[in-house]
LOBAVEX-812566 format. One line per field, with one value per atom (N, C-alpha, C, CB): residue number from 0; chain; y, x, z. Coordinates in pm, 1 decimal. Glycine has a CB too. Layout:
<rs>
i: c(NUM/...)
ch: c(A/...)
py: c(Y/...)
px: c(X/...)
pz: c(Z/...)
</rs>
This chain:
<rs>
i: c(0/0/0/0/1/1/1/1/2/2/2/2/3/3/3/3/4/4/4/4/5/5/5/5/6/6/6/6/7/7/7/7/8/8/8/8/9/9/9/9/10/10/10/10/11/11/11/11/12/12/12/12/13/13/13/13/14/14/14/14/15/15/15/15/16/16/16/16/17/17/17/17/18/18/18/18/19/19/19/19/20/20/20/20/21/21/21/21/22/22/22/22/23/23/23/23/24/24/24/24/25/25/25/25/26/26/26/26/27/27/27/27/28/28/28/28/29/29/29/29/30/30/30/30/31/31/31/31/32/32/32/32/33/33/33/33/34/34/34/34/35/35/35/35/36/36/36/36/37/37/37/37/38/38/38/38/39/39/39/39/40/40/40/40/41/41/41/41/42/42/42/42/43/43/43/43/44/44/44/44/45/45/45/45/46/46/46/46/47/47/47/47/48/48/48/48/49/49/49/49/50/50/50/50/51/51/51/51/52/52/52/52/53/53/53/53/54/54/54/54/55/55/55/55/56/56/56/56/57/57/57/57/58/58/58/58/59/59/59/59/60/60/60/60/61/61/61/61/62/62/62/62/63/63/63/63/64/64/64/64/65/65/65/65/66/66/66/66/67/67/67/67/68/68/68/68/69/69/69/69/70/70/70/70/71/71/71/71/72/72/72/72/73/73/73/73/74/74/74/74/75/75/75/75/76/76/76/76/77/77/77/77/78/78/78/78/79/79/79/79/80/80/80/80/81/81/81/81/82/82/82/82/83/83/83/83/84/84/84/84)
ch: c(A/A/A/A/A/A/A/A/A/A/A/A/A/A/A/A/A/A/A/A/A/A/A/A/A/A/A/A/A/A/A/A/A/A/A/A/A/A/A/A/A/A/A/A/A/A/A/A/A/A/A/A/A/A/A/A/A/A/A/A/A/A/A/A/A/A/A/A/A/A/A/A/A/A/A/A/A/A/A/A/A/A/A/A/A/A/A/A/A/A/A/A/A/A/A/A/A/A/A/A/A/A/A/A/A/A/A/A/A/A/A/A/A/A/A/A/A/A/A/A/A/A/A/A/A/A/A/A/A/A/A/A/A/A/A/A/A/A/A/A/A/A/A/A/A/A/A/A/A/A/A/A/A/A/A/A/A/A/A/A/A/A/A/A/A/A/A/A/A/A/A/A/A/A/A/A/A/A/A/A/A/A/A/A/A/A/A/A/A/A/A/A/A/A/A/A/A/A/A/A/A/A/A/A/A/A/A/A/A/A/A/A/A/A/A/A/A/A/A/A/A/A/A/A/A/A/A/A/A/A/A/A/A/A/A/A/A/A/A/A/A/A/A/A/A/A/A/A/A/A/A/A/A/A/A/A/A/A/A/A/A/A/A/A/A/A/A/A/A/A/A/A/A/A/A/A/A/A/A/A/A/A/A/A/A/A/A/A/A/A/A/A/A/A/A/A/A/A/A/A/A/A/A/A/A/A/A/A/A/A/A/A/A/A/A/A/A/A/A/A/A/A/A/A/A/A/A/A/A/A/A/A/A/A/A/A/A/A/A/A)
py: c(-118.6/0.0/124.2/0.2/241.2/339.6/431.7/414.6/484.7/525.0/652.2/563.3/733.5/858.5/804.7/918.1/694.7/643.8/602.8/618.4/511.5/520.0/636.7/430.9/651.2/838.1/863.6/960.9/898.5/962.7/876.9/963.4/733.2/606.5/655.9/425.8/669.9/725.4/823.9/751.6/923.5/1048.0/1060.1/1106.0/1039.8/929.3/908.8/735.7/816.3/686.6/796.6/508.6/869.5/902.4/1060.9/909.4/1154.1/1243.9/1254.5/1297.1/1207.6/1276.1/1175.3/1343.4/1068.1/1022.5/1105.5/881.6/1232.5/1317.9/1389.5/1433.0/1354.4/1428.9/1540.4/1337.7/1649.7/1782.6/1798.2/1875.5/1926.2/1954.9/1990.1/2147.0/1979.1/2045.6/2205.4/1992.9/2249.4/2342.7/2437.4/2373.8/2367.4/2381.3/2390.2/2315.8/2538.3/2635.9/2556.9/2868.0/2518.6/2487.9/2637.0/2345.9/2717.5/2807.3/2839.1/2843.8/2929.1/2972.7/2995.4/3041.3/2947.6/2953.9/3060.4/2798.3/3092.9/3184.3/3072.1/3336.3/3100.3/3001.4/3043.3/2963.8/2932.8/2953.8/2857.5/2902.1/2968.1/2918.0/2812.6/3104.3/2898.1/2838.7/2918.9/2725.9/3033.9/3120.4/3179.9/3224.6/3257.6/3314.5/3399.5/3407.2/3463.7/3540.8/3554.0/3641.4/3368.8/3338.1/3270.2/3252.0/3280.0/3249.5/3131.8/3359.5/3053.9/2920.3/2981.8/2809.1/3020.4/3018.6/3109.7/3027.8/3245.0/3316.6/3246.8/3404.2/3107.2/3072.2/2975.2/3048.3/2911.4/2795.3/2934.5/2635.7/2984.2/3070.3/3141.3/3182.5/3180.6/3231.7/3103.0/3331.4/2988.1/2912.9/2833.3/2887.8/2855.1/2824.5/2924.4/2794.4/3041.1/3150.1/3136.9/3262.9/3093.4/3097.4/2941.1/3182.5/2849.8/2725.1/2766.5/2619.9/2849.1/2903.5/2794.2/2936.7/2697.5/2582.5/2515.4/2532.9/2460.3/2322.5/2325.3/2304.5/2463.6/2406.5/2319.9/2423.9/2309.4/2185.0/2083.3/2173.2/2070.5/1905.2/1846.4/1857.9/1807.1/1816.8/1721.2/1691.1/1629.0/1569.0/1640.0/1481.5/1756.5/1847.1/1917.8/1892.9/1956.7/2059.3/2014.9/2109.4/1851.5/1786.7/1779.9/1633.7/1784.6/1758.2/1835.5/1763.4/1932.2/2081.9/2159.2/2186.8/2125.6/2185.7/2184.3/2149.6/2070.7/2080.8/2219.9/1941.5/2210.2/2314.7/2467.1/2282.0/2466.5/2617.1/2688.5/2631.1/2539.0/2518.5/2524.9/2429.9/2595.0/2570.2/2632.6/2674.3/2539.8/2598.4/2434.3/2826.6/2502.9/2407.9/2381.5/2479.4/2476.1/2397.1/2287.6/2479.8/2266.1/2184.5/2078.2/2234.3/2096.1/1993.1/1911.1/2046.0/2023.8/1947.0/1835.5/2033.0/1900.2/1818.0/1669.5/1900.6/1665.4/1579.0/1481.8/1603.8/1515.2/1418.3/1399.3/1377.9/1391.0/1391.9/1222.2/1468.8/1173.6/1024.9/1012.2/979.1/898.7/823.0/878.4/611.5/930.2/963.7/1070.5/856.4/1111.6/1206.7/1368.9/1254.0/1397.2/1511.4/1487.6/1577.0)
px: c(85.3/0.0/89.4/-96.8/71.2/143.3/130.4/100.3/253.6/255.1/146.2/408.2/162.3/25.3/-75.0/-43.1/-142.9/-199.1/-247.6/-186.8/-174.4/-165.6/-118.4/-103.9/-45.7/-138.3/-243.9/-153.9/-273.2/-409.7/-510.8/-443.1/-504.1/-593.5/-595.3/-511.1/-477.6/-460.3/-507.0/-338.0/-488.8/-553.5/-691.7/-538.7/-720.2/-902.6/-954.9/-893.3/-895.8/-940.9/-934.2/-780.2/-794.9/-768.8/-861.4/-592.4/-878.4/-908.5/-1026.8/-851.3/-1144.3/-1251.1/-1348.6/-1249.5/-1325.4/-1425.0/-1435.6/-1412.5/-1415.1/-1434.9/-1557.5/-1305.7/-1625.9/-1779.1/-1764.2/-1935.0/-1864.8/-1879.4/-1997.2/-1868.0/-1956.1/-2087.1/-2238.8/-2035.6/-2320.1/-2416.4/-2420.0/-2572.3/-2452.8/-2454.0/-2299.9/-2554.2/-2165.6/-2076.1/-1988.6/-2061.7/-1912.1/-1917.9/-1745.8/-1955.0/-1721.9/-1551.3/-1539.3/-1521.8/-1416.0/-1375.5/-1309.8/-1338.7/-1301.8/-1253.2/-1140.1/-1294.8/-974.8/-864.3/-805.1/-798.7/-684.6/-641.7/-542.0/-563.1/-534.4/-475.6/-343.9/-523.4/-234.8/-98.8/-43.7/-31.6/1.2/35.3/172.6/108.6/289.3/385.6/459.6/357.8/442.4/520.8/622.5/437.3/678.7/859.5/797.5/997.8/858.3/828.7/699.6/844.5/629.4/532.4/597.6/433.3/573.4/667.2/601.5/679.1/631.8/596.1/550.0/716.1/656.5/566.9/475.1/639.6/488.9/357.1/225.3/344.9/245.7/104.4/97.3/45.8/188.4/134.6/68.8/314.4/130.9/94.5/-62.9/212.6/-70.4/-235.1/-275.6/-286.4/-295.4/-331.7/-374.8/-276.0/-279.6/-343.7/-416.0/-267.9/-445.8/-496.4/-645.2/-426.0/-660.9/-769.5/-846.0/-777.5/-768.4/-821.9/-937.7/-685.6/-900.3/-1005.7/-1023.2/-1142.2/-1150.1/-1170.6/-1106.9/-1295.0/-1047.1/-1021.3/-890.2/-1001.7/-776.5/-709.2/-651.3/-714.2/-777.5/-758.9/-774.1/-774.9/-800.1/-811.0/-672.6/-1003.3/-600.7/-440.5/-561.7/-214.8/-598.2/-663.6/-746.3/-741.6/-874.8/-898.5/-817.6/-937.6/-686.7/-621.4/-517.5/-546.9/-492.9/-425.2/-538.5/-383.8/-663.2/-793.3/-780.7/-926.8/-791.5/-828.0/-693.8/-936.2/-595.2/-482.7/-449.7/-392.9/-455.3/-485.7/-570.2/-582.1/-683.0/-752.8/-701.7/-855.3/-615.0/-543.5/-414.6/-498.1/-386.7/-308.5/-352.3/-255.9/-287.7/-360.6/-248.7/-541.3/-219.3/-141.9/-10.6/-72.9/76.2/201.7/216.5/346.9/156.4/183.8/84.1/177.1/-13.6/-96.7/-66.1/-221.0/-26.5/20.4/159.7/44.1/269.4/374.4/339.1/436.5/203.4/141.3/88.5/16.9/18.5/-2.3/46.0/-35.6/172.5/251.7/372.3/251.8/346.6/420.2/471.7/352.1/554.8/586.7/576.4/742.1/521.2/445.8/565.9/429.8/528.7/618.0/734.7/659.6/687.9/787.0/809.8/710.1/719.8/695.5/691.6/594.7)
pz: c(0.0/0.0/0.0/123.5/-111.5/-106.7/56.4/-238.2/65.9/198.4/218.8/235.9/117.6/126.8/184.4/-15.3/87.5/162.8/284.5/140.7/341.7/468.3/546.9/494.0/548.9/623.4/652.0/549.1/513.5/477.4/553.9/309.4/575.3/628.1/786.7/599.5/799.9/966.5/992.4/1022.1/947.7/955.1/987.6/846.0/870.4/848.2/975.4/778.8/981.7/1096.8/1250.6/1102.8/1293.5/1421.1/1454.4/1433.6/1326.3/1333.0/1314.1/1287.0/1193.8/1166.2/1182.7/1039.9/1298.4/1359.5/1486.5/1376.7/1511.6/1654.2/1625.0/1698.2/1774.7/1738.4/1823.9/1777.5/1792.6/1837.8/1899.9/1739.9/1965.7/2080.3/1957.9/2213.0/2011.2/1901.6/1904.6/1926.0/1759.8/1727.1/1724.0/1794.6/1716.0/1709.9/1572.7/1783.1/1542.1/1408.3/1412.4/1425.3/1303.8/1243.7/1195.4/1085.4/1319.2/1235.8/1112.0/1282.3/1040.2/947.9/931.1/926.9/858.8/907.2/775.3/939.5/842.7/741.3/662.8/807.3/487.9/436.3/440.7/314.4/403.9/401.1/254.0/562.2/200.7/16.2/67.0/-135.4/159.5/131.3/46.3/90.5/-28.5/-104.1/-11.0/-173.3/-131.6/-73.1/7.9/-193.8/109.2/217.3/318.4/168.4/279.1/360.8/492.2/286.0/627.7/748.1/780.2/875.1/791.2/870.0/981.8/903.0/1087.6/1226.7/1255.2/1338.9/1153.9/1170.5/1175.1/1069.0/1062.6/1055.4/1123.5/936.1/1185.0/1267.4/1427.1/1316.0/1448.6/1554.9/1535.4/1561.8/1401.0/1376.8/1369.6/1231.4/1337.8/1342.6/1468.7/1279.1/1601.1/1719.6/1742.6/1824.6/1705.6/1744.4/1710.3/1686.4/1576.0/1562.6/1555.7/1457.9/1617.1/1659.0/1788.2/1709.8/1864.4/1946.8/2053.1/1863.3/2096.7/2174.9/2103.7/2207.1/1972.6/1910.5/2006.2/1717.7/2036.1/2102.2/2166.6/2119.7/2303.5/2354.7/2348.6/2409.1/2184.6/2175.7/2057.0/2097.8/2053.5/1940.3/1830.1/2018.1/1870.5/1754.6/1647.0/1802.9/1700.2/1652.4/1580.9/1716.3/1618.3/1582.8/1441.8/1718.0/1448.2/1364.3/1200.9/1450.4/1253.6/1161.2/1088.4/1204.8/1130.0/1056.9/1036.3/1160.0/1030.2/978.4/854.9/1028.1/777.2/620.4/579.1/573.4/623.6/608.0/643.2/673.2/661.6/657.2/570.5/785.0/449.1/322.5/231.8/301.9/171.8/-19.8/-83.3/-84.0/-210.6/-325.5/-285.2/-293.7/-323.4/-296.2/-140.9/-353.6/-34.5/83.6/81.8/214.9/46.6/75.1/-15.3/74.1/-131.7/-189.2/-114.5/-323.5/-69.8/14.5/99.7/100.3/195.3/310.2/272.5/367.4/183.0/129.3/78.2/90.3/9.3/29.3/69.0/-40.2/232.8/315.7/337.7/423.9/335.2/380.6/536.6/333.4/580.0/704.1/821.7/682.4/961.5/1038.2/1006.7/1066.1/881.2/828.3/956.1/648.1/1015.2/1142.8/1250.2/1151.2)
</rs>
């Protein structure tokens, strides 16, 4: 089985079987391209920022982190090899 894959299976499996309180809003994240003079830790830092309650949960916070990539970072993420972070 290609390794993306499995990741992606894990991911799956550990993250987006988490249930939520009712009536509970997935915030809105600011995206991160990954372009030249885009900062990594600026956005991991807005990114806890605007995790808000998901904070305290890392599983939450692992879920929805894709979701704050697009362009070539999100493509990097994606194919990331197994234990690679």
């Amino acid at each position: 089985m290609h390794i993306n894959l499995i990741l992606f299976l894990f991911f799956l499996t550990t993250c987006y079987n988490l249930n939520y309180q009712r009536g509970y809003k997935i915030p809105k994240f600011s995206k991160f391209a990954g372009e030249l003079g885009d900062s990594t830790l600026e956005h991991v830092a807005r990114y806890k920022i605007e995790c808000g309650d998901l904070a305290i949960d890392e599983f939450l916070k692992m879920k929805y982190f894709p979701s704050s990539l697009t362009k070539s970072a999100f493509t990097w993420f994606t194919t990331l090899s197994l234990n690679s972070i």
